[in-house]
C-alpha positions as CSV (number, residue, x, y, z in Angstrom):
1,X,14.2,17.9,28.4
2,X,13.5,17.1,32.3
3,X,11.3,19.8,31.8
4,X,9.0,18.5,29.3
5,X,9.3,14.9,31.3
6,X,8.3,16.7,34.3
7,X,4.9,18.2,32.6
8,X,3.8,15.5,30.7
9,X,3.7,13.4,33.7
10,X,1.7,16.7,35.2
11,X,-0.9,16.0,32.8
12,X,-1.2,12.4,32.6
13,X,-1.2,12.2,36.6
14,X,-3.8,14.9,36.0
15,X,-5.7,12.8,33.7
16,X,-5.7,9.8,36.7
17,X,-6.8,12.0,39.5
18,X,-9.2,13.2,36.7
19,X,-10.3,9.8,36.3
20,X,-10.9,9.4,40.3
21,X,-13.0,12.4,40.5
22,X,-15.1,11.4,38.0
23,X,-15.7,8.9,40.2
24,X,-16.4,10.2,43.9
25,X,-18.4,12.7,42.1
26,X,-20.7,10.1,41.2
27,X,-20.6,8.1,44.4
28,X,-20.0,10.6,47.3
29,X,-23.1,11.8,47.2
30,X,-24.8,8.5,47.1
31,X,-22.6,7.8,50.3
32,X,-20.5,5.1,48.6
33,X,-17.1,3.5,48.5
34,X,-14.9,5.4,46.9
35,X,-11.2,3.7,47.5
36,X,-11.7,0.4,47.8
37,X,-14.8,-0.4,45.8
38,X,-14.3,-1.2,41.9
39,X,-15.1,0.7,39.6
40,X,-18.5,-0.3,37.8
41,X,-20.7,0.6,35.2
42,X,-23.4,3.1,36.6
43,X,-26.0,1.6,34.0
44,X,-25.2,-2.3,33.8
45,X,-23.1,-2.6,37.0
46,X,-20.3,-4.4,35.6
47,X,-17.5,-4.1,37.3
48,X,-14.5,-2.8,34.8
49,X,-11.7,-3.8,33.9
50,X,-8.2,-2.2,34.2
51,X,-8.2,-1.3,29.6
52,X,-11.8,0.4,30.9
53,X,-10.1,2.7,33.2
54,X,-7.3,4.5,31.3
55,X,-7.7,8.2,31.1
56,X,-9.4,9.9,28.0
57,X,-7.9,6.7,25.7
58,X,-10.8,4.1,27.1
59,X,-13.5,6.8,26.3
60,X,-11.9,7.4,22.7
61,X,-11.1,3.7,22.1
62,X,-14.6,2.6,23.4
63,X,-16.7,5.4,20.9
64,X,-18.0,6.5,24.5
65,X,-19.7,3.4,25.4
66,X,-19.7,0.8,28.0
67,X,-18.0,-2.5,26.5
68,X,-20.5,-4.8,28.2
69,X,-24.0,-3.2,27.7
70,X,-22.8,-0.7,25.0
71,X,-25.0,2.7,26.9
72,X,-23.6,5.5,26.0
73,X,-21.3,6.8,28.7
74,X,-21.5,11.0,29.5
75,X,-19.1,13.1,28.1
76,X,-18.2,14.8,31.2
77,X,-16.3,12.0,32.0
78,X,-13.8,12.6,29.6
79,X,-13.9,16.6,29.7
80,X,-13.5,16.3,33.6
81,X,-10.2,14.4,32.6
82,X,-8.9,16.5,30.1
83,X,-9.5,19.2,32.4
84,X,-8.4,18.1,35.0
85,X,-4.7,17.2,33.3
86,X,-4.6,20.2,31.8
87,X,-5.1,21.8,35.4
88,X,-2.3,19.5,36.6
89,X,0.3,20.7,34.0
90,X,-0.4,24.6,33.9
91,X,0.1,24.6,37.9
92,X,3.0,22.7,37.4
93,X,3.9,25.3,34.7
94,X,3.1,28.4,36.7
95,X,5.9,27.1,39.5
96,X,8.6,26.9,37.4
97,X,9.7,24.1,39.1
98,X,13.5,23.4,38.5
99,X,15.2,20.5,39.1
100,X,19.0,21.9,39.7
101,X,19.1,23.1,42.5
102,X,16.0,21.8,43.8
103,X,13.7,23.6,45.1
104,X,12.1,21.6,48.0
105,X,9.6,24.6,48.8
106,X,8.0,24.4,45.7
107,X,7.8,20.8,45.5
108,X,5.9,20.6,48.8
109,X,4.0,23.4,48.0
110,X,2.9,21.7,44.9
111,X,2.0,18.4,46.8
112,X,-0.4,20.4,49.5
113,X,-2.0,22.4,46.2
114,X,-2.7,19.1,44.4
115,X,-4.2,18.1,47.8
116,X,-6.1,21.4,47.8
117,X,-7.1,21.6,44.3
118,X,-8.2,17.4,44.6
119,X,-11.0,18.5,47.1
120,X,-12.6,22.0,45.6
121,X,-12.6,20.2,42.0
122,X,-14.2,17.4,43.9
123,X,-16.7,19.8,45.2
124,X,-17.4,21.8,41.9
125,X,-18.6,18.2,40.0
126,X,-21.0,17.5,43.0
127,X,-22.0,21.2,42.9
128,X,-22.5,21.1,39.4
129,X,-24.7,18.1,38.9
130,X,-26.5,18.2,42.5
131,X,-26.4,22.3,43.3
132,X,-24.7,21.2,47.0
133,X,-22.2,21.8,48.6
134,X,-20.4,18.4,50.1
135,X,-19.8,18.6,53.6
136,X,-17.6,15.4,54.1
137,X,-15.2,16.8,51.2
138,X,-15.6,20.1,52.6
139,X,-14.0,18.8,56.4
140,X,-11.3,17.0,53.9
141,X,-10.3,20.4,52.5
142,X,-10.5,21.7,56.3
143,X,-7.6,18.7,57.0
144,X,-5.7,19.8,53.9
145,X,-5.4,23.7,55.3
146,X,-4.7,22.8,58.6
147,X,-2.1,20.4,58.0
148,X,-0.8,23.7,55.1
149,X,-0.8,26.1,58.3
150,X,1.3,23.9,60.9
151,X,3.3,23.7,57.6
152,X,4.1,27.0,57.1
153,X,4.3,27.6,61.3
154,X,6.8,25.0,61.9
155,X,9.2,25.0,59.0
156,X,8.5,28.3,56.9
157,X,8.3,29.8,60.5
158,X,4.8,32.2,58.7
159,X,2.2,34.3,60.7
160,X,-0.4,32.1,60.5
161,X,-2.3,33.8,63.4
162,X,-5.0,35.3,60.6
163,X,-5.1,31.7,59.1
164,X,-5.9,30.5,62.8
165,X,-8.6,33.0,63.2
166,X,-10.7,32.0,60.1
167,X,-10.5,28.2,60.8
168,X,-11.4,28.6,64.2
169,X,-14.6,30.7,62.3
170,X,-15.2,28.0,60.2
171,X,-15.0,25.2,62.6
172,X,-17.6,27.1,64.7
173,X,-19.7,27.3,61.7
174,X,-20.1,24.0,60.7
175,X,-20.9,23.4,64.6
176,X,-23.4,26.5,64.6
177,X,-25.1,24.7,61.5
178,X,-24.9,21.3,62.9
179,X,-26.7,21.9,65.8
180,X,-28.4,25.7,66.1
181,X,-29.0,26.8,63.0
182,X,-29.8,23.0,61.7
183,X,-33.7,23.4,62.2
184,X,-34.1,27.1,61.3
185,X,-32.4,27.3,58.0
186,X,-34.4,26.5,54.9
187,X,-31.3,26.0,52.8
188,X,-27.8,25.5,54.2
189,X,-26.4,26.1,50.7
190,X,-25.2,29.9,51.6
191,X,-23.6,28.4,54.5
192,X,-21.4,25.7,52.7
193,X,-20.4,29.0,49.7
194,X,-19.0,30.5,53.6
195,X,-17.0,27.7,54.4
196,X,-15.4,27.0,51.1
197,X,-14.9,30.9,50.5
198,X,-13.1,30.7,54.4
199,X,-11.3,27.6,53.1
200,X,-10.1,29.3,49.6
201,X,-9.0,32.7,52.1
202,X,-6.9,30.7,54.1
203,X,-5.2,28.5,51.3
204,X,-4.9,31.4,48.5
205,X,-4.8,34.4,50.3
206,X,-7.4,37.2,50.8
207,X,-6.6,39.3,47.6
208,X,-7.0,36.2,45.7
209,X,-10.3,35.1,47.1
210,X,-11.9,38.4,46.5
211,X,-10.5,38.4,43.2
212,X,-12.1,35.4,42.4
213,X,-15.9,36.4,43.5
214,X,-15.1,39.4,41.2
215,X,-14.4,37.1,38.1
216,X,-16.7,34.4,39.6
217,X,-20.1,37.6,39.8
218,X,-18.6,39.2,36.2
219,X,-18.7,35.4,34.8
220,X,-22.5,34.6,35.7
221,X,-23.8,38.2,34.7
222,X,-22.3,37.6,30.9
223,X,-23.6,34.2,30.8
224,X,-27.0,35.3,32.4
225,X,-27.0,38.2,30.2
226,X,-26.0,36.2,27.0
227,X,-29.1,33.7,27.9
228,X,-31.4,36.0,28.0
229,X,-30.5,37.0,24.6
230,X,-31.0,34.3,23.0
231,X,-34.5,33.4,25.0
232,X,-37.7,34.6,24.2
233,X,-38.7,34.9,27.7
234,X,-36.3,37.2,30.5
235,X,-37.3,35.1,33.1
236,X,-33.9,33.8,35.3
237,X,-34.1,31.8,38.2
238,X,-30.5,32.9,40.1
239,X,-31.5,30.0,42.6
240,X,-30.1,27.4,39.9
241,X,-26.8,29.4,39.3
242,X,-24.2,27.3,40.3
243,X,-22.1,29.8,42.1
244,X,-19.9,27.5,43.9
245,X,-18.9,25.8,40.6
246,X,-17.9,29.2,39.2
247,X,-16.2,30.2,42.2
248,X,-14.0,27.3,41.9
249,X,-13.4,27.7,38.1
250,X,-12.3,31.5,38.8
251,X,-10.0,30.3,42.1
252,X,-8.2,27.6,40.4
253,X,-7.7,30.4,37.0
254,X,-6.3,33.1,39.3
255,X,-4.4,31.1,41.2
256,X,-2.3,29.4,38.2
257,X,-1.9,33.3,36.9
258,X,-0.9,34.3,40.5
259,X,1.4,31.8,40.8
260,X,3.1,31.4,37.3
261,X,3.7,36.0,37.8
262,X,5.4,35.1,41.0
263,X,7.5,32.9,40.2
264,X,9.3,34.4,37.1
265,X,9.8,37.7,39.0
């Protein structure tokens, strides 16, 4: 029974972080408030109310429109909720978490993933709907693994001195295209996939990371493949593949597998 309590409040806080995605992904990129401005609609500007705001049941209970200028509202909205719940409570499922004894290692392990899995899902959306990769969330998920590595170096007393390496890399990166490589690149975009791939290494583990550019590469040549058959024309244009979106998809899949195998072993 604790059990069942503990994963149904997995999902529903899934559903509210859901819920605040759905927002930043919106606003970040239009360099806006995103903790301490209201939430509004994007179409009327009216500022909603807190029956507006409720996870996946304001969206049913409102047919999918705005109460005050009746516009339809997207449906990714809701889907990135649902998702995003469902997220929550199979990553809680996967750690097995009991409750007698407790395990403290899991719980804190579980706060620093939803920490972790807050910023990439943060970054697929934008990636998604603007092909970019967001730097400011990207230097949030940089905080989230370094505060993960003097974690495991102080109290799980880990060799971290791999770790160290690749976020000294990446730190020197985002410097390198801050500065030199600023004015000669014509896209930064296969810089940011670097970063986050260096960011998923040092949160999930090498094996992991390659693991998911295998699904993430298998994923886009079935659906590019399964396009094509249903176009008249073969013509693809990779450059509007979302790959970081994928990449994400596969890391957050094979990480729940990962973890839900090693914990029942």
């Amino acid at each position: 029974m604790e059990k069942i309590i503990f994963y149904l409040l997995a999902f529903f806080t899934g559903t509210v972080f859901g819920s605040f995605f759905t927002l930043a992904v919106y606003r970040i990129p239009l360099h806006q408030d995103i903790t301490h401005k209201r939430s509004y609609c994007p179409n009327c500007k009216h500022k909603l109310s807190f029956w507006d705001m409720i996870p996946i049941f304001s969206y049913l209970f409102l047919g999918g429109k705005c109460r005050y200028c009746k516009q339809k509202i997207r449906s990714r909205y809701l889907w990135l909720e649902v998702a995003t719940g469902c997220i929550f409570l199979l990553f809680a499922m996967s750690l097995n978490i009991s409750w007698q004894p407790l395990q403290t290692y899991k719980l804190i392990y579980l706060l620093f993933a939803i920490c972790y899995l807050s910023g990439i899902i943060i970054i697929a959306g934008i990636e998604k709907e603007r092909h970019t990769i967001q730097k400011s969330v990207l230097l949030y998920e940089i905080g989230v693994v370094t505060l993960y590595m003097v974690y495991l170096y102080t109290v799980e007393k880990a060799n971290i001195y791999r770790y160290a390496i690749y976020l000294f890399f990446l730190i020197l990166l985002i410097i390198l295209e801050n500065t030199y490589l600023k004015k000669k690149l014509q896209s930064s975009y296969p810089l940011e996939i670097l970063e986050l791939s260096i960011i998923m290494a040092i949160f999930t583990g090498e094996i992991l990371y390659i693991s998911s550019v295998i699904l993430t590469l298998l994923t886009i040549a079935i659906k590019q493949l399964g396009t094509n058959c249903f176009q008249k024309t073969k013509i693809t244009y990779y450059k509007n593949i979302p790959f970081g979106f994928y990449l994400v998809c596969s890391n957050i899949l094979l990480l729940i597998l990962v973890n839900g195998i090693a914990c029942r072993w």
